[in-house]
C-alpha positions as CSV (number, residue, x, y, z in Angstrom):
1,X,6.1,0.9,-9.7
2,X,3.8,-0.9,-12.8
3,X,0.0,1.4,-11.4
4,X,-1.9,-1.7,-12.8
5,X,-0.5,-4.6,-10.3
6,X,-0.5,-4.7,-6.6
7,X,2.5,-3.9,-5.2
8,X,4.0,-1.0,-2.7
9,X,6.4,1.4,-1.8
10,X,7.9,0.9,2.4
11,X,11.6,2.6,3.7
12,X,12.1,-0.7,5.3
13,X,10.4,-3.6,4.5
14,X,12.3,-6.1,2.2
15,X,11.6,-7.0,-1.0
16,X,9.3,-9.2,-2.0
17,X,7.9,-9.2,1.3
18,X,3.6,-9.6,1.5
19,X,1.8,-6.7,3.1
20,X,-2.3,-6.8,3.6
21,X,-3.0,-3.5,3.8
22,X,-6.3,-2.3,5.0
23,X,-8.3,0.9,4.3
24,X,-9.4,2.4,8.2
25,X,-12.5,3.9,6.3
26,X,-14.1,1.3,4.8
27,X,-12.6,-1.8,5.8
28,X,-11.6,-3.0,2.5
29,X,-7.8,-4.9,2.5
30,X,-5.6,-5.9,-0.5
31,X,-2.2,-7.8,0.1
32,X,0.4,-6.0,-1.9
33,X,4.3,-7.2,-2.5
34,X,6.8,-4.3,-1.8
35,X,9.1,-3.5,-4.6
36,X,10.1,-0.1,-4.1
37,X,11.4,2.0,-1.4
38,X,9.6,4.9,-0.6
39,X,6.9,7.1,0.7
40,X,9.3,10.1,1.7
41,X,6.8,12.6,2.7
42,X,6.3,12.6,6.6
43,X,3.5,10.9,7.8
44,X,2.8,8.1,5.4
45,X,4.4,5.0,5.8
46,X,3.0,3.1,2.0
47,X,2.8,3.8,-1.4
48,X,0.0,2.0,-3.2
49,X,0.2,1.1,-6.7
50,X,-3.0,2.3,-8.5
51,X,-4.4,-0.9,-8.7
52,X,-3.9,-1.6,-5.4
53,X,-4.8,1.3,-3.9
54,X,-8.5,1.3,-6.4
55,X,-9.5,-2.2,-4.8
56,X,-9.6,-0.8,-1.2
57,X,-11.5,2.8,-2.4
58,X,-8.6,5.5,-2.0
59,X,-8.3,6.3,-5.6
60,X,-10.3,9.5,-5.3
61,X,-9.1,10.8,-2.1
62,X,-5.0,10.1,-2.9
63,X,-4.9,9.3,0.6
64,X,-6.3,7.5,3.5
65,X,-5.6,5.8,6.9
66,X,-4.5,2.5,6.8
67,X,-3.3,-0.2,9.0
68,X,-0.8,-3.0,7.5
69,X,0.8,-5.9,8.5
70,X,3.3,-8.5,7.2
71,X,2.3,-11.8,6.1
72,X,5.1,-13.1,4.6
């Protein structure tokens, strides 16, 4: 995954498809594009690119609860 655009990581999802992902802690959202298959440690359904993941304020922490959904 290029860290410096937003994009994610999903088992499932296909390709290309448009996520808005939102930070549970502080209510900030980005909408990411997946383009690689993945988290594969139990209990985490996204990997964030950096970029994406700095814009909604989980840099620091590695980690946080998020909700998702598909918008295309």
């Amino acid at each position: 995954m290029n860290p410096a655009i937003y994009t994610a990581a999903h088992r499932s999802l296909a390709f290309g498809t448009k996520v808005k992902v939102t930070n549970r802690n502080n209510g900030r959202s980005v909408v990411v594009r997946i383009n690689d298959r993945g988290p594969f440690i139990r209990g985490r359904v996204l990997d964030l690119s950096r970029a994406a993941a700095q814009n909604i304020g989980m840099v620091s922490s590695g980690t946080a609860k998020v909700c998702y959904e598909v918008i295309s």
